[in-house]
VOPAGU-2260 file (C-alpha; in pm, 1 decimal, decimal comma):
REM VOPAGU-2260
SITE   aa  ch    i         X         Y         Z
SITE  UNK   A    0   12572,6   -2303,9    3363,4
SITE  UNK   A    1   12204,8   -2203,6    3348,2
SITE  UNK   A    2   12155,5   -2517,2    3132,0
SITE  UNK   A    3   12342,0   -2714,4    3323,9
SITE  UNK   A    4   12614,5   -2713,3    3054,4
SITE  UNK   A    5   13040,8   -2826,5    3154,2
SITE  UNK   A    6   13196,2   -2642,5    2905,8
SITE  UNK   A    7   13583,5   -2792,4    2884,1
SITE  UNK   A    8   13796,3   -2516,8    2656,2
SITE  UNK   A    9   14111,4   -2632,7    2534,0
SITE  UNK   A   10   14131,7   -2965,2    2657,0
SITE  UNK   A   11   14139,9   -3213,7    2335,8
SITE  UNK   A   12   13947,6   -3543,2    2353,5
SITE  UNK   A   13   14237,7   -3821,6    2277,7
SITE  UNK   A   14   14039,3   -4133,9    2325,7
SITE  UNK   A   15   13692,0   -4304,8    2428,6
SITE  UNK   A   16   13609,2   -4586,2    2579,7
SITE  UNK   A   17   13249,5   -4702,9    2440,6
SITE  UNK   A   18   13265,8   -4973,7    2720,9
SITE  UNK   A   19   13305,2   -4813,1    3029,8
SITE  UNK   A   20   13159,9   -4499,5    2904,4
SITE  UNK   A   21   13474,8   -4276,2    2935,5
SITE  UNK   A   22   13652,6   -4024,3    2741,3
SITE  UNK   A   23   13936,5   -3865,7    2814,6
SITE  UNK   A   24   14124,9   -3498,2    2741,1
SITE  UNK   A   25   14493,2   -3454,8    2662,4
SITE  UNK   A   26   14535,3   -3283,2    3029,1
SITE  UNK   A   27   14384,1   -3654,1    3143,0
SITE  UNK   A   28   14074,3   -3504,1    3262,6
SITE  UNK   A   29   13814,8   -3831,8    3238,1
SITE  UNK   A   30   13464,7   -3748,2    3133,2
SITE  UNK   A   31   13184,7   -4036,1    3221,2
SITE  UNK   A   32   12869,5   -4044,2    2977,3
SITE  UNK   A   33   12563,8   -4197,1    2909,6
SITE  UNK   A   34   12544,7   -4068,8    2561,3
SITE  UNK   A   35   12799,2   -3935,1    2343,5
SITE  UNK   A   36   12761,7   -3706,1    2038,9
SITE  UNK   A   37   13021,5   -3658,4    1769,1
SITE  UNK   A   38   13090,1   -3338,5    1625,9
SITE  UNK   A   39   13434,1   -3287,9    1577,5
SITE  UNK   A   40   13372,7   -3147,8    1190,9
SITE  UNK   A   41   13656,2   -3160,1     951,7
SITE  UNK   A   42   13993,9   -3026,6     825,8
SITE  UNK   A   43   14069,0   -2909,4     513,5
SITE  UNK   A   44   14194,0   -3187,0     251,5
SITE  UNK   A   45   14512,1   -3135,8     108,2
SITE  UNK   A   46   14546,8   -3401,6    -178,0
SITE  UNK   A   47   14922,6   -3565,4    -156,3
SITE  UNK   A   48   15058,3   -3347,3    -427,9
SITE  UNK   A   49   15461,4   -3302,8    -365,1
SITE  UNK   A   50   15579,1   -2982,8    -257,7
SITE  UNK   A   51   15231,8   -2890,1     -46,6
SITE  UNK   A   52   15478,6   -2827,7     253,0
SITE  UNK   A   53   15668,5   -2523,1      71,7
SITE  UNK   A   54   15620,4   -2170,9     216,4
SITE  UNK   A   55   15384,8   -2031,2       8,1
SITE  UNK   A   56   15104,1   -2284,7       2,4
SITE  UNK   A   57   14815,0   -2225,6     261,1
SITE  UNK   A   58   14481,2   -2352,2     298,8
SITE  UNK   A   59   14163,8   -2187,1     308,0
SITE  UNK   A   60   13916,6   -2232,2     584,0
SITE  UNK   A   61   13962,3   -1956,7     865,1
SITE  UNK   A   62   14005,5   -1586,5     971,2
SITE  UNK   A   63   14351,8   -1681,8    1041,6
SITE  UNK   A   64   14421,6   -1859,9     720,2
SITE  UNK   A   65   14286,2   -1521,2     480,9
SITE  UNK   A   66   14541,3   -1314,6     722,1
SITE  UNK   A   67   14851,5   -1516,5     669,6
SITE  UNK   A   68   14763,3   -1533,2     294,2
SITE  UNK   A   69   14728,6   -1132,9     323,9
SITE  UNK   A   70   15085,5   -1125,8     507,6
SITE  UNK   A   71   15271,6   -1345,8     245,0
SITE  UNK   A   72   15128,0   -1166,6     -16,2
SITE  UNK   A   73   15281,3    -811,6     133,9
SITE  UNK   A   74   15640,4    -937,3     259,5
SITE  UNK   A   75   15706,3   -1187,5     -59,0
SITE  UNK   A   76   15554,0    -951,0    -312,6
SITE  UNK   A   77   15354,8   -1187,5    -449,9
SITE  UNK   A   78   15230,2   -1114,1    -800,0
SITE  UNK   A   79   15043,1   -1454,3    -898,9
SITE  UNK   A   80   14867,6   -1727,5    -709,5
SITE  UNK   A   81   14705,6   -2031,7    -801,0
SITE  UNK   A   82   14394,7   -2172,8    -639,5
SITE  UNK   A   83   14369,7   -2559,8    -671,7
SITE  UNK   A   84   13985,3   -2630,5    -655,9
SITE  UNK   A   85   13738,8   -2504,6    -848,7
SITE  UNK   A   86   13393,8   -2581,0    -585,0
SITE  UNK   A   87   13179,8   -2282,3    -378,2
SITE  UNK   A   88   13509,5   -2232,2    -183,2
SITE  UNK   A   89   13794,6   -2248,2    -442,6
SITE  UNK   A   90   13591,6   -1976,6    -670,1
SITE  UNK   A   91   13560,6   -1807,8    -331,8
SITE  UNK   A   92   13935,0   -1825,4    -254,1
SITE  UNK   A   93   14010,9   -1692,5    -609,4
SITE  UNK   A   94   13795,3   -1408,5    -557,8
SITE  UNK   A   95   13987,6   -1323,6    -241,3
SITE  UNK   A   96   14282,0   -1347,0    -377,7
SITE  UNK   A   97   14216,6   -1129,7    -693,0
SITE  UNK   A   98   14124,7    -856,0    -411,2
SITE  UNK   A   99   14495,7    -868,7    -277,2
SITE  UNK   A  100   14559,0    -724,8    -633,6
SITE  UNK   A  101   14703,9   -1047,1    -717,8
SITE  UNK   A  102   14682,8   -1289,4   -1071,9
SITE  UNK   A  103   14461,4   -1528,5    -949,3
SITE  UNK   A  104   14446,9   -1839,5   -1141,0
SITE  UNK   A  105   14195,5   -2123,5   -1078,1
SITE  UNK   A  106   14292,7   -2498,7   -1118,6
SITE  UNK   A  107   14042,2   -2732,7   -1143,7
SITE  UNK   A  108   14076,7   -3143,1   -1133,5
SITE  UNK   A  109   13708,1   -3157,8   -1316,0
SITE  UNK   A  110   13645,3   -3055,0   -1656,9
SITE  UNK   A  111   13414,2   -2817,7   -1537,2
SITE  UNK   A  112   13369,6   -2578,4   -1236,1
SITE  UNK   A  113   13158,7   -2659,1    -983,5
SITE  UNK   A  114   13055,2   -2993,3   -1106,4
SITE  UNK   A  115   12813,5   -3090,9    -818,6
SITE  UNK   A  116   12599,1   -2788,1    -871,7
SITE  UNK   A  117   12604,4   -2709,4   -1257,0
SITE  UNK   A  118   12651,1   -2860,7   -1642,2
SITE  UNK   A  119   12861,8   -2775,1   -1896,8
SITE  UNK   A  120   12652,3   -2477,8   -2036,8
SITE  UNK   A  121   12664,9   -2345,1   -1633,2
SITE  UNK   A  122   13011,4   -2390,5   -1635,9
SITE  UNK   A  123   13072,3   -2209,4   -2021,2
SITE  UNK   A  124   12860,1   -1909,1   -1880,2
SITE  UNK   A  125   13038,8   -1943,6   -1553,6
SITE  UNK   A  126   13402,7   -1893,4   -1647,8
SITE  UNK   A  127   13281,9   -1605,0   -1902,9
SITE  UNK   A  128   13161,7   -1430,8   -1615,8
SITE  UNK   A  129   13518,2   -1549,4   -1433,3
SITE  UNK   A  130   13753,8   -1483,2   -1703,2
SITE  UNK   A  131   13587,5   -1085,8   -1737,1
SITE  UNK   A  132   13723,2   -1009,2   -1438,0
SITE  UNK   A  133   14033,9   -1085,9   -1513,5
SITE  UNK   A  134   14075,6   -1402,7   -1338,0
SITE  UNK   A  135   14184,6   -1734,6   -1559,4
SITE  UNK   A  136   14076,3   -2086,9   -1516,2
SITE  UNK   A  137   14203,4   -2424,2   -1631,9
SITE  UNK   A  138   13987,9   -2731,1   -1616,9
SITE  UNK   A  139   14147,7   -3064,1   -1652,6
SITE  UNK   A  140   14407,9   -3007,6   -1478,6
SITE  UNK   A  141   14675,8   -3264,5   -1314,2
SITE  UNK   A  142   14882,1   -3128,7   -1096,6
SITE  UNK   A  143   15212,7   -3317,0   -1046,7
SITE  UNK   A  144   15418,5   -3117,2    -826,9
SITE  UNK   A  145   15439,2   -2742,6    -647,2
SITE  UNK   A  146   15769,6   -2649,3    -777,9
SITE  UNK   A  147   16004,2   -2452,1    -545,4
SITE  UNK   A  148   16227,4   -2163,8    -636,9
SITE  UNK   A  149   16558,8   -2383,0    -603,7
SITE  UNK   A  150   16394,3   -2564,4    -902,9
SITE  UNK   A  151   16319,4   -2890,1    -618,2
SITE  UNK   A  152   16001,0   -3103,8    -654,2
SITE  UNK   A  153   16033,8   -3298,5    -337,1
SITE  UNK   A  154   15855,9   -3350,2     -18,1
SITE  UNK   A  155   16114,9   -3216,9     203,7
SITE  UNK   A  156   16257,1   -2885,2      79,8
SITE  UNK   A  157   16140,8   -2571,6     208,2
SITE  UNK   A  158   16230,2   -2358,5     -69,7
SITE  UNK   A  159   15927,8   -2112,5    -132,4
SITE  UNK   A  160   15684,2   -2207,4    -386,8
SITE  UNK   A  161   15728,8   -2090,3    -743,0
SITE  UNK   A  162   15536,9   -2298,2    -957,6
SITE  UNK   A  163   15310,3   -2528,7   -1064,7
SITE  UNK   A  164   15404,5   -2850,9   -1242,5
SITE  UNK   A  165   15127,3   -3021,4   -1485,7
SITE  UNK   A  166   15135,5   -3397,4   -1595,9
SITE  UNK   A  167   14914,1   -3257,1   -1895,6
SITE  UNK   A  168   15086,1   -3348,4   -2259,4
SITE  UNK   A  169   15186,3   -3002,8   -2332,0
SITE  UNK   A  170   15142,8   -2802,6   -2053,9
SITE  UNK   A  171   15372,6   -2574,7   -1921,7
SITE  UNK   A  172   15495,2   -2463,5   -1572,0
SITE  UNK   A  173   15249,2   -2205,6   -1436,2
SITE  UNK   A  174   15458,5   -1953,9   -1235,0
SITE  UNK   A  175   15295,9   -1848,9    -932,5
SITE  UNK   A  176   15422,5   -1721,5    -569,0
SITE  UNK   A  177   15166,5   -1845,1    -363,7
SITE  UNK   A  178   14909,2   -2145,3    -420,0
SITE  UNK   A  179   14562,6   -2165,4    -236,1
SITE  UNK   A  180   14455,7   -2541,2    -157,5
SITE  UNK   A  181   14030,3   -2562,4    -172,4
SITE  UNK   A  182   14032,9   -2944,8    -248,2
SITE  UNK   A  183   13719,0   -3011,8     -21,1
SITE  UNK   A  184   13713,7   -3166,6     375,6
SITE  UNK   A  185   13819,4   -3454,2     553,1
SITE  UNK   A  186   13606,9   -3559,4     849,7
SITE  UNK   A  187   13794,4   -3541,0    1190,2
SITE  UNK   A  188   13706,7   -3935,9    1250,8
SITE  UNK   A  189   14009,6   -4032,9    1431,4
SITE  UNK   A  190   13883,8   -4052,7    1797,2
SITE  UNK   A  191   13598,3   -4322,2    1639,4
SITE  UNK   A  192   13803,3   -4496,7    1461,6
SITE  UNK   A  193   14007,6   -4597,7    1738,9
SITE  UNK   A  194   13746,6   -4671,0    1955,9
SITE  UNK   A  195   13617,2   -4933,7    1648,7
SITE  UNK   A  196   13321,9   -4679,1    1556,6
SITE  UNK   A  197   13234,1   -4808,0    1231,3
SITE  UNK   A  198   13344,2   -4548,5     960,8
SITE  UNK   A  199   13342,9   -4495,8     577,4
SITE  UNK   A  200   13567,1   -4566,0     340,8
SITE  UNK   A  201   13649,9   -4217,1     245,8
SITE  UNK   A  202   13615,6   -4093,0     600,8
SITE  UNK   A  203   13287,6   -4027,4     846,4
SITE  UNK   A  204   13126,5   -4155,6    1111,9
SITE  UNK   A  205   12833,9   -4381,2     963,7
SITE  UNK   A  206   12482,6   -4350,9    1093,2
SITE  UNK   A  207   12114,7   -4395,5    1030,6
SITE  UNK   A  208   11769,5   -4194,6     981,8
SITE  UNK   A  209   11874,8   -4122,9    1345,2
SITE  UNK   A  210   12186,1   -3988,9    1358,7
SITE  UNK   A  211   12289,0   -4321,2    1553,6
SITE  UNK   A  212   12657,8   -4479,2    1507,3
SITE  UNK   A  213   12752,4   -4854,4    1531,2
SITE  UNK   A  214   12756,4   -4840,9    1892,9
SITE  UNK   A  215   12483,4   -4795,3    2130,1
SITE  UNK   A  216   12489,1   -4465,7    2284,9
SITE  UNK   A  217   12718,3   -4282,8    2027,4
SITE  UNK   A  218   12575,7   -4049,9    1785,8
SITE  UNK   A  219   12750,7   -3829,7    1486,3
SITE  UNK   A  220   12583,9   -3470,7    1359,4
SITE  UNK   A  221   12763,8   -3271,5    1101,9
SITE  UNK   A  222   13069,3   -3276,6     898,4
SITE  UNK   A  223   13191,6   -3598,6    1090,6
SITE  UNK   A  224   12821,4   -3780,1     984,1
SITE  UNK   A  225   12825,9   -3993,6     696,3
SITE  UNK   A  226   12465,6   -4067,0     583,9
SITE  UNK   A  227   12401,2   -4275,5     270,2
SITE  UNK   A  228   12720,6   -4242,5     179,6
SITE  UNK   A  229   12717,8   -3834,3     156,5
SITE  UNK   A  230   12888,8   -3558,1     389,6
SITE  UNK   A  231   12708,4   -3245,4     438,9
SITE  UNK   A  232   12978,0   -2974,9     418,4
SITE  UNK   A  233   12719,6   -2704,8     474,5
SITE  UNK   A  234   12549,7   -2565,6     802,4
SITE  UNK   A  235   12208,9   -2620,4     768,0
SITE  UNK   A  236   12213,1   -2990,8     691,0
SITE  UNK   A  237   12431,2   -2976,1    1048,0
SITE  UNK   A  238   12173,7   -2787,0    1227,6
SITE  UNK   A  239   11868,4   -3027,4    1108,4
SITE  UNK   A  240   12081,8   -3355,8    1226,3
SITE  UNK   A  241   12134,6   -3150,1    1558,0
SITE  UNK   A  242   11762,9   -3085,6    1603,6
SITE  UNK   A  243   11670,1   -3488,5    1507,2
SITE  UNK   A  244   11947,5   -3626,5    1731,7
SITE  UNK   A  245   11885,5   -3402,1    2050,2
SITE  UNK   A  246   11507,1   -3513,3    2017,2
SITE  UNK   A  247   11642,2   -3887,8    1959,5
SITE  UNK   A  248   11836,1   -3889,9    2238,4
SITE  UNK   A  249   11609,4   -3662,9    2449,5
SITE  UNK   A  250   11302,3   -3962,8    2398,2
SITE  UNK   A  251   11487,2   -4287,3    2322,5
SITE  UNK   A  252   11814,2   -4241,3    2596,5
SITE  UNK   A  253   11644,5   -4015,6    2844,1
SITE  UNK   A  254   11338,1   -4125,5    2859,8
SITE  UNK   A  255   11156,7   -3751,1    2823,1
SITE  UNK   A  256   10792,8   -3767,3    2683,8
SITE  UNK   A  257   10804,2   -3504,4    2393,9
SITE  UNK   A  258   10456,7   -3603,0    2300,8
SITE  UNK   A  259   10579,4   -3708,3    1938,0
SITE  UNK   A  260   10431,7   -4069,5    1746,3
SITE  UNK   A  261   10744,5   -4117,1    1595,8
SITE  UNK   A  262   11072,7   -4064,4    1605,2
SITE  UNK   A  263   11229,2   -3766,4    1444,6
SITE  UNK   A  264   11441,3   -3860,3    1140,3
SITE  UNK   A  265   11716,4   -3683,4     929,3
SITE  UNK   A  266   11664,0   -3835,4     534,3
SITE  UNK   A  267   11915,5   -3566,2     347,3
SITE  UNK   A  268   11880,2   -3207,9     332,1
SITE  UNK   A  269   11790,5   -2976,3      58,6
SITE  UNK   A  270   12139,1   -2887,7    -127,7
SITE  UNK   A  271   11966,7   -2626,5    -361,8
SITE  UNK   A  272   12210,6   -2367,3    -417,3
SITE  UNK   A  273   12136,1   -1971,3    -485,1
SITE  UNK   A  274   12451,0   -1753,4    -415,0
SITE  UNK   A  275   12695,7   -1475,5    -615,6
SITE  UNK   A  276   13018,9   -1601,1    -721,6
SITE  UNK   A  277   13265,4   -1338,0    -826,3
SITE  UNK   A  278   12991,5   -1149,7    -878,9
SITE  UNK   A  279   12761,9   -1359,2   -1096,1
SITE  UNK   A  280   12422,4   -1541,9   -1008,9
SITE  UNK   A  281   12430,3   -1937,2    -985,9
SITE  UNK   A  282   12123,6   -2143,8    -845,8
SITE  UNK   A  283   12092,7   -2520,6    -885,5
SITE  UNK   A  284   11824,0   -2714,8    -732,0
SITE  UNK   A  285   11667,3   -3027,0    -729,3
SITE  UNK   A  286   11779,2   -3302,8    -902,2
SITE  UNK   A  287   11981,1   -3046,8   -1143,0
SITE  UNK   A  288   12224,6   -3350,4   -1299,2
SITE  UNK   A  289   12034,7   -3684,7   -1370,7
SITE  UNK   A  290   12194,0   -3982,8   -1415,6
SITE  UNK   A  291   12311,9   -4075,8   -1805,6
SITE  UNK   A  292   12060,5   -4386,7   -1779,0
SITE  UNK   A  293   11777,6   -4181,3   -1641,3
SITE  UNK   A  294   11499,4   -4162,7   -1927,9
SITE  UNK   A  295   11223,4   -3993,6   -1743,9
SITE  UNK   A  296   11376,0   -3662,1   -1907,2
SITE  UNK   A  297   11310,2   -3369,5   -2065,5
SITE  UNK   A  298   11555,6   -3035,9   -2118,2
SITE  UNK   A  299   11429,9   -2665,8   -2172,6
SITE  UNK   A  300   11728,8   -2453,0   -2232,1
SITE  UNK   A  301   11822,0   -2135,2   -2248,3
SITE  UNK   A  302   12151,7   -2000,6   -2315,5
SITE  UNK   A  303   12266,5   -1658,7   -2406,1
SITE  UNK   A  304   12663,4   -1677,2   -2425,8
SITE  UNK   A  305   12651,9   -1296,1   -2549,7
SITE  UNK   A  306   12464,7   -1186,0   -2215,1
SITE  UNK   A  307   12626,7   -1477,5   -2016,4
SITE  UNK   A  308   12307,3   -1608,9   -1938,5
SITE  UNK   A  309   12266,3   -1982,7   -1894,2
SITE  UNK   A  310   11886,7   -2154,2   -1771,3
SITE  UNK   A  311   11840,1   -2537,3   -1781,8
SITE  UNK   A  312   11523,0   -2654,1   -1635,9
SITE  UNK   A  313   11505,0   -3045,2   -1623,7
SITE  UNK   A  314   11117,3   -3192,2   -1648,1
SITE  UNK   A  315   10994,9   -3538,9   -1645,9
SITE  UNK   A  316   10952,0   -3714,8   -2043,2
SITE  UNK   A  317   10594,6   -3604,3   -1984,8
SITE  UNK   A  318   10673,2   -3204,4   -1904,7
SITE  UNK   A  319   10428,0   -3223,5   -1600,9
SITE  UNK   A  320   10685,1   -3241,6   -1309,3
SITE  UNK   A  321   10964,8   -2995,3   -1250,8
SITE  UNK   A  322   11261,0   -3194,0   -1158,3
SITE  UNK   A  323   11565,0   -2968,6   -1105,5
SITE  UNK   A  324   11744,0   -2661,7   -1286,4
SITE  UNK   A  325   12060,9   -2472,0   -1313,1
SITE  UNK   A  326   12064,8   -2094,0   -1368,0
SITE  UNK   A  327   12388,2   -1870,9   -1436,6
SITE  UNK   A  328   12399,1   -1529,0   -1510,3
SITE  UNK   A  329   12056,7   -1479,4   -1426,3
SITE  UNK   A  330   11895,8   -1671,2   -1072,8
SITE  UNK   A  331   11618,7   -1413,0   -1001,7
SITE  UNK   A  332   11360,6   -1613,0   -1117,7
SITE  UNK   A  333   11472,1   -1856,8    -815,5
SITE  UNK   A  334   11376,1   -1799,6    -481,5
């Protein structure tokens, strides 16, 4: 109120009306504007795999979610779960779930963990680490069904989950009680796409340098934003959009001198990672994976599978410019 901020709690936006400059709440409540920010986020994806409606399978994303997990776990006695995902939040999922004293197995699409962030030498230090603690991963994996206890493979029974089913030649039913889904996020894009907001393909809200959407007045910031062709699943890329939009708007729709040349614009943010996973060290930075037709490259690696230490710095042909790097094991050396 100090702000001069309406703050409408529990009141859903069901439609807007880019035209008359209207949206309206489930209770019916209309809301006039002269500008309009989205930032709606995302939900967790849940690929289409039958079975993901059984008892037993949960998603990770909340408070709410980790405390039903710990409740199945108690009242079904569950003894092994399996994580599908192997990304920051899947390897954090596994790691929560091998605290509930359960078998926590990881199952990843990719050949590799993690691929956004780190090579195959990061990965083969990564799941050492992993596999130490007791916790077992499998790459490569295609999961056909989540298999419930009547022995059903459908997407209408509501027997409890038992298993996982594998279209791999010669894999074999992984028996599990519960199964974590950490399969990445789906933008929350439906209120723009039915008010003929241009979206992407995959999802999002498409804008420019300036957070702007395919309508005049209507602008996208976080999870919901898709710039070049990228979502930001992270924070701080959020909180930079944020900061160019309100200054866009603030100048360009308000007409506020901020005593700024130029616009403010948003061109990306800095995806450099530096974090523990199950308690090991991975950093990536830069441009840590170039492309296969990139030339202008040079490797200097180190890699101690006995220590599980892993280093990959990536220079230019000439070894005067530090492109990117990967470290596992060992990131102290990054800060």
């Amino acid at each position: 109120e100090e702000n001069n901020v309406e703050l409408l709690l529990k009141d859903k936006a069901v439609s807007i009306d880019t035209k008359a400059k209207k949206i309206v709440g489930a209770s019916g409540k209309e809301v006039d504007y002269d500008v309009a920010v989205f930032a709606t986020g995302s939900f967790p994806f849940v690929p289409p795999i039958p079975g993901k409606q059984r008892p037993g399978v949960f998603v990770y994303r909340t408070i709410e979610d980790l405390e039903a997990m710990l409740e199945y776990v108690k009242e079904n006695n569950v003894k092994s779960a399996a994580v599908i995902g192997g990304g920051l939040l899947g390897l954090e999922a596994a790691k929560a779930v091998a605290d509930m004293k359960v078998e926590s197995h990881i199952i990843e699409f990719a050949d590799i963990l993690m691929c956004r962030q780190i090579d195959q030498g990061g990965h083969d230090a990564l799941v050492g680490k992993i596999e130490e603690m007791g916790l077992q991963v499998h790459c490569g994996a295609r999961t056909e069904s989540f298999v419930g206890a009547d022995g059903s493979t459908d997407n209408e029974s509501m027997s409890p989950v038992s298993a996982l089913r594998f279209s791999n030649e010669g894999w074999d039913d992984l028996e599990v009680q519960m199964v974590v889904v950490s399969a990445g996020i789906k933008p929350r894009d439906d209120l723009a796409r039915g008010a003929g907001i241009n979206t992407g393909e995959r999802g999002g809200i498409i804008v420019d340098d300036q957070l702007r959407t395919s309508v005049e007045g209507v602008y996208a910031i976080g999870e919901i934003a898709l710039y070049n062709n990228f979502i930001y699943g992270l924070i701080a890329p959020g909180y930079d959009m944020a900061g160019v939009c309100s200054k866009v708007i603030a100048k360009e729709e308000l007409g506020i001198d901020l005593n700024i040349d130029e616009l403010p614009s948003f061109t990306g943010a800095d995806l450099s990672t530096k974090l523990k996973l199950l308690g090991c060290d991975v950093a990536s930075f830069g441009e840590n994976q170039p492309k296969p037709d990139d030339t202008d490259v040079s490797n200097l690696v180190w890699n101690d599978p006995l220590g599980g230490i892993y280093r990959k710095l990536i220079f230019n042909k000439a070894g005067t410019r530090l492109r990117g790097g990967i470290l596992v094991g060992d990131a102290s050396d990054y800060s």
